[in-house]
C-alpha positions in Angstrom: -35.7 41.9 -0.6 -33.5 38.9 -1.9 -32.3 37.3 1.7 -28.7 35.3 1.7 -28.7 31.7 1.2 -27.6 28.6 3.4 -24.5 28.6 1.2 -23.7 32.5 1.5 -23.9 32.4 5.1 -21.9 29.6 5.4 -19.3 30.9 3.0 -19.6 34.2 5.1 -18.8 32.1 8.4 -16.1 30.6 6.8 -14.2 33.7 5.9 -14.7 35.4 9.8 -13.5 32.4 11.3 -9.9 32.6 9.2 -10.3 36.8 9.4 -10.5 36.4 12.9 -7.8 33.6 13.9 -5.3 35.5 11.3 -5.9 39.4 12.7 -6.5 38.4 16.8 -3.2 38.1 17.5 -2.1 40.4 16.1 -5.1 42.9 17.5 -4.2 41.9 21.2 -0.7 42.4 20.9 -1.3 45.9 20.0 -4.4 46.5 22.3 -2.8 45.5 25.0 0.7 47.2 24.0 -1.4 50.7 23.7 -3.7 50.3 26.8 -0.9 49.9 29.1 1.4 52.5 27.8 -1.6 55.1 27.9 -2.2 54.0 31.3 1.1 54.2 32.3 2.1 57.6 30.8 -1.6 59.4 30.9 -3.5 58.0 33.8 -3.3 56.9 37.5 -4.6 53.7 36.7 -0.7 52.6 36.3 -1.2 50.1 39.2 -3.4 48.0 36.5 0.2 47.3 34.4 2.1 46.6 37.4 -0.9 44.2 38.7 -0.4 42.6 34.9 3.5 42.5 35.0 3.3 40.7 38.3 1.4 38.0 36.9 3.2 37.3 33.9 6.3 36.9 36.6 4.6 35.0 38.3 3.0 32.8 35.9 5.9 32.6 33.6 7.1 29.4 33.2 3.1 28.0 32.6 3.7 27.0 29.1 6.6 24.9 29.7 4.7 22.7 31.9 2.1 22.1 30.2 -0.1 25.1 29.6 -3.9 25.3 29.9 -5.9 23.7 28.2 -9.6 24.2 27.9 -10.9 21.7 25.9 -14.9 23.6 25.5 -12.2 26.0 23.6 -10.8 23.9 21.6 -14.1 22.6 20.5 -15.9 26.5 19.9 -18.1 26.0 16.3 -15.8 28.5 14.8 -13.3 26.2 14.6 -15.1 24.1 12.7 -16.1 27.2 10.3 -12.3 27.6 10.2 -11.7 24.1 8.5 -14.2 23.9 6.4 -12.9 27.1 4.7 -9.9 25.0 3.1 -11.4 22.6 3.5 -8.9 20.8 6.0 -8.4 17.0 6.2 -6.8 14.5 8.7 -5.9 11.1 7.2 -3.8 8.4 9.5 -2.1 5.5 7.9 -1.8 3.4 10.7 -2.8 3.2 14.4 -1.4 5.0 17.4 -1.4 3.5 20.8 -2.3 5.5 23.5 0.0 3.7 25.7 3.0 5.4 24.7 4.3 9.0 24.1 5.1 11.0 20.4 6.7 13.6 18.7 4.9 14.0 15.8 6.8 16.7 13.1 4.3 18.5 10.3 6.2 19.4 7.1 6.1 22.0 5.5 5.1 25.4 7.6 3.9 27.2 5.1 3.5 31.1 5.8 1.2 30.5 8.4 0.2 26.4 9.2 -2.9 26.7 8.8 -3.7 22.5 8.5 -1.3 22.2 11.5 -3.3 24.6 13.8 -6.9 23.3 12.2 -6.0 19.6 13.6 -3.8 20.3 16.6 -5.2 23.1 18.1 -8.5 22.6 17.7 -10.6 19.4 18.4 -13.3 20.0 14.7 -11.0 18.3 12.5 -11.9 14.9 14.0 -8.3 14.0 16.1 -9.8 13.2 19.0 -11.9 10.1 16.8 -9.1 9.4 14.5 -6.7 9.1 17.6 -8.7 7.9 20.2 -6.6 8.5 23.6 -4.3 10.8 22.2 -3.9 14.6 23.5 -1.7 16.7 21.6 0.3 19.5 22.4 1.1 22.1 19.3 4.8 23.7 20.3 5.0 27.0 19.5 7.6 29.6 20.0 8.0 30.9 23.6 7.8 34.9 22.0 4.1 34.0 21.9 3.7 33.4 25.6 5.2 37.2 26.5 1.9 39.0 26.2 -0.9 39.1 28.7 -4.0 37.9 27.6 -2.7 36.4 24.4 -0.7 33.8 25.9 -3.7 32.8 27.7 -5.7 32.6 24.3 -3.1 30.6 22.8 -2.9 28.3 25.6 -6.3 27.3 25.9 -5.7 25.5 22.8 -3.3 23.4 24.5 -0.5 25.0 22.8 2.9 25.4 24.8 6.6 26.6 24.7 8.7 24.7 21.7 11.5 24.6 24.3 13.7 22.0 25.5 12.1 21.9 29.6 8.8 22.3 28.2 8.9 19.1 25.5 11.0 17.4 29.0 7.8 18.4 31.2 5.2 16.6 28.4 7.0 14.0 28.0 7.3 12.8 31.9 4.9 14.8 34.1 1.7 14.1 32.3 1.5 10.5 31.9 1.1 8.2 28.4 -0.9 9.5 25.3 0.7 12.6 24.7 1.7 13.7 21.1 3.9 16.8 20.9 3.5 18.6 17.6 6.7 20.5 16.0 6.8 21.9 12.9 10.4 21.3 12.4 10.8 23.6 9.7 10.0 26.9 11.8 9.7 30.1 10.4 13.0 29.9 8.5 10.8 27.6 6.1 8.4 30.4 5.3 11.1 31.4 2.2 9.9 28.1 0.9 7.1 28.1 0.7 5.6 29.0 -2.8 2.9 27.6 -4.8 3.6 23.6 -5.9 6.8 23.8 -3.8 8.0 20.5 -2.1 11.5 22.2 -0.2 11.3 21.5 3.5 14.1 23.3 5.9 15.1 20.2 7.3 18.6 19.2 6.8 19.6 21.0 10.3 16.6 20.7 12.1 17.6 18.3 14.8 16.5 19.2 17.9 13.4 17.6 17.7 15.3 13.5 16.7 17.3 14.9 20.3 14.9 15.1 22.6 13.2 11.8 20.8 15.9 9.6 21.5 16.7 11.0 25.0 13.0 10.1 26.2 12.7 7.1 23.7 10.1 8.2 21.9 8.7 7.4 18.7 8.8 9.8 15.9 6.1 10.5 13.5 6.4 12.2 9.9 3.3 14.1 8.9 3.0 16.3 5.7 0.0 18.4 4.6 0.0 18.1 1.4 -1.6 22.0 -0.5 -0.4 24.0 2.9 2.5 25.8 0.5 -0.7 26.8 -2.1 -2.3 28.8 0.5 -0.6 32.0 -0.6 1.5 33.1 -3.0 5.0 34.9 -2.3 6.6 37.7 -4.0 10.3 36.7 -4.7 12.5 39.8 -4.5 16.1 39.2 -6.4 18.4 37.6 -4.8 21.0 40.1 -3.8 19.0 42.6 -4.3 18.5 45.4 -1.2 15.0 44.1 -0.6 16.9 40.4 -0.5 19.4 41.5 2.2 17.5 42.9 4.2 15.0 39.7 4.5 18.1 37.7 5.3 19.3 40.5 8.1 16.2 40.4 9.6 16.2 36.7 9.9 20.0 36.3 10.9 19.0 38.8 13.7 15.0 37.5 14.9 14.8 33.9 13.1 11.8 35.6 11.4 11.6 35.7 7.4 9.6 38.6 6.6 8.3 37.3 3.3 5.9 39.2 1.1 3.0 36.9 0.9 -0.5 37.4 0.1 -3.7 36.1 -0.7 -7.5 36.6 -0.9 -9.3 39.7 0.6 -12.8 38.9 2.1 -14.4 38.3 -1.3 -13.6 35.5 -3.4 -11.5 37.8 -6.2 -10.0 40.3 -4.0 -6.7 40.6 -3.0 -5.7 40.8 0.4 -4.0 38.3 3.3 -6.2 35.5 3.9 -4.9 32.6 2.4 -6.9 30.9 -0.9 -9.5 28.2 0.1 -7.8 25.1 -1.1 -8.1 21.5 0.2 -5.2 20.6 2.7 -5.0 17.2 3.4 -2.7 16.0 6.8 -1.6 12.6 6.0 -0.1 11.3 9.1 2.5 8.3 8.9 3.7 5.2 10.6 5.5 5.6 14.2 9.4 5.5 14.1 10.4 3.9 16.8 13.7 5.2 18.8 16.0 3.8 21.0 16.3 5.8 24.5 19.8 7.2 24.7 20.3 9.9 27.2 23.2 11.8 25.7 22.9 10.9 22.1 26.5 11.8 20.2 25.9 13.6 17.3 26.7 10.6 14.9 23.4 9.0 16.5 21.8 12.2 16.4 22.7 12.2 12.6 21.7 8.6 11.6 18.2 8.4 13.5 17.6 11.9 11.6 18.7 10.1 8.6 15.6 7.3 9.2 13.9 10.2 9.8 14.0 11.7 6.7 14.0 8.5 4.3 10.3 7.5 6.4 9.5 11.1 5.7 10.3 10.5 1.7 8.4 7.6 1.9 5.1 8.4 3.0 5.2 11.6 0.8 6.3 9.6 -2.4 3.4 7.1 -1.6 0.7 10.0 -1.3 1.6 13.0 -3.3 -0.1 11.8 -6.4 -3.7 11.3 -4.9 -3.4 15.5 -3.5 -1.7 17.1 -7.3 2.1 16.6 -7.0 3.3 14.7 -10.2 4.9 11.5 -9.9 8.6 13.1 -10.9 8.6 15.4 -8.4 10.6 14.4 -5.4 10.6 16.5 -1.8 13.9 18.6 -1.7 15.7 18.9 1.9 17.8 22.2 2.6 
């Protein structure tokens, strides 16, 4: 009997770790959505829900200050199966200081941000070695923080709420060191993102330069560079019923439900894991900002205008070395 190799079982480890990190949100949402409501409606065990509900209340407001991290999670092997599936790489230009805060913004989303989760959520990528005395904090939208048990999941990566009082909390109650991720794009990006596409959701995506100046922060432009060839996206006609639809569903949930796929379980399959291509994170040079605590929108405008020309920069300086031509140039909408 022929036995699998090193190489298959690796390859099979691989392909689990993504399975699983794509489906288990998804699967806890709806196990925990269908356990309650049968207990509610067909058992007397409805005191279980309320005992649930209660602690939600009461533990609401956990991912705007700061979450919970648990850092053994953060370092589970299957995170490291999950990287090497790309495989996923983390290259710094220049130094960070532990001695002061960040915002760091990752360009683009892609469908899912895979690189952005890999590195920030997860301590296999080597941050914690590249950025010695840094702890970041992936912001994620506060939707993810409704559900029992998966809000605790998610936090234990250090994740918390993308919100206003919870980027406040980070960058004041927890001391020097800290680097809050955004991905300023959002999920409005996800239209973008097709295969060799350099179009980044940007040109109203201010928030994040806000709260920089009003804490005096330092910005920090990151782009992973192969996250948009992860999938690939059916493009329904614009105009088209399909179209309006996509549009009406994000005008009403900030959610573009694009029609993406990828790989099934086996290499030539179809099916929703994304392809295993090299993404590399190429994080720049610190912008520093001014602290200003009610920024007009002029200075809002012009530091986001820095932004921006930093964030052309350190993309027109590495695109080359990871397959974008030297004529191409990143497009802002």
């Amino acid at each position: 009997m022929l036995l699998p190799s090193k190489k298959d079982l690796k390859i099979a480890l691989e392909v689990f770790a993504v399975f699983q990190w794509t489906l288990s949100a998804f699967l806890i949402i709806f196990t925990v959505i269908s356990v309650n409501i049968y207990l509610v409606l067909f058992t007397s065990y409805w005191p279980v829900t309320v005992l649930l509900l209660s602690w939600l209340a009461f533990d609401w407001k956990t991912p705007q200050r700061g979450g919970r991290r648990i850092d053994c999670v953060r370092r589970w092997c299957i995170w490291k199966q999950y990287c090497d599936y790309f495989p996923l790489k983390l290259l710094k230009t220049h130094d960070i200081s532990p001695n002061h805060n960040y915002i760091l913004a990752c360009h683009p989303h892609g469908v899912l941000s895979h690189s952005c989760f890999g590195h920030f959520a997860t301590d296999t990528s080597g941050f914690s070695k590249i950025f010695p005395g840094i702890t970041p904090h992936i912001l994620t939208l506060g939707a993810f923080f409704w559900v029992p048990f998966l809000r605790e999941y998610i936090m234990t990566s250090g994740a918390c709420s993308v919100s206003q009082a919870s980027m406040d909390f980070l960058l004041t109650h927890k001391g020097k060191g800290n680097m809050l991720i955004v991905v300023a794009g959002g999920l409005a990006e996800c239209s973008y993102s097709l295969p060799g596409s350099t179009t980044l959701f940007l040109k109203k995506r201010t928030g994040f330069v806000r709260v920089a100046l009003h804490h005096g922060v330092p910005l920090i432009p990151a782009y992973a560079f192969g996250e948009t060839d992860l999938y690939n996206q059916h493009v329904f006609t614009p105009g088209g019923l399909v179209n309006l639809f996509q549009k009406w569903v994000q005008r009403m949930t900030h959610i573009y439900p694009c029609a993406f796929y990828g790989r099934g379980l086996t290499e030539n399959s179809w099916g929703l894991l994304p392809f295993a291509r090299p993404v590399t994170t190429v994080v720049g040079k610190p912008l520093p900002l001014p602290k200003i605590e009610n920024p007009s929108e002029e200075t809002v405008a012009r530091y986001h205008a820095l932004y921006i020309d930093a964030l052309r920069q350190l993309f027109d300086q590495h695109k080359t070395q990871y397959g974008v031509s030297e004529d191409q140039e990143l497009v802002i909408v």
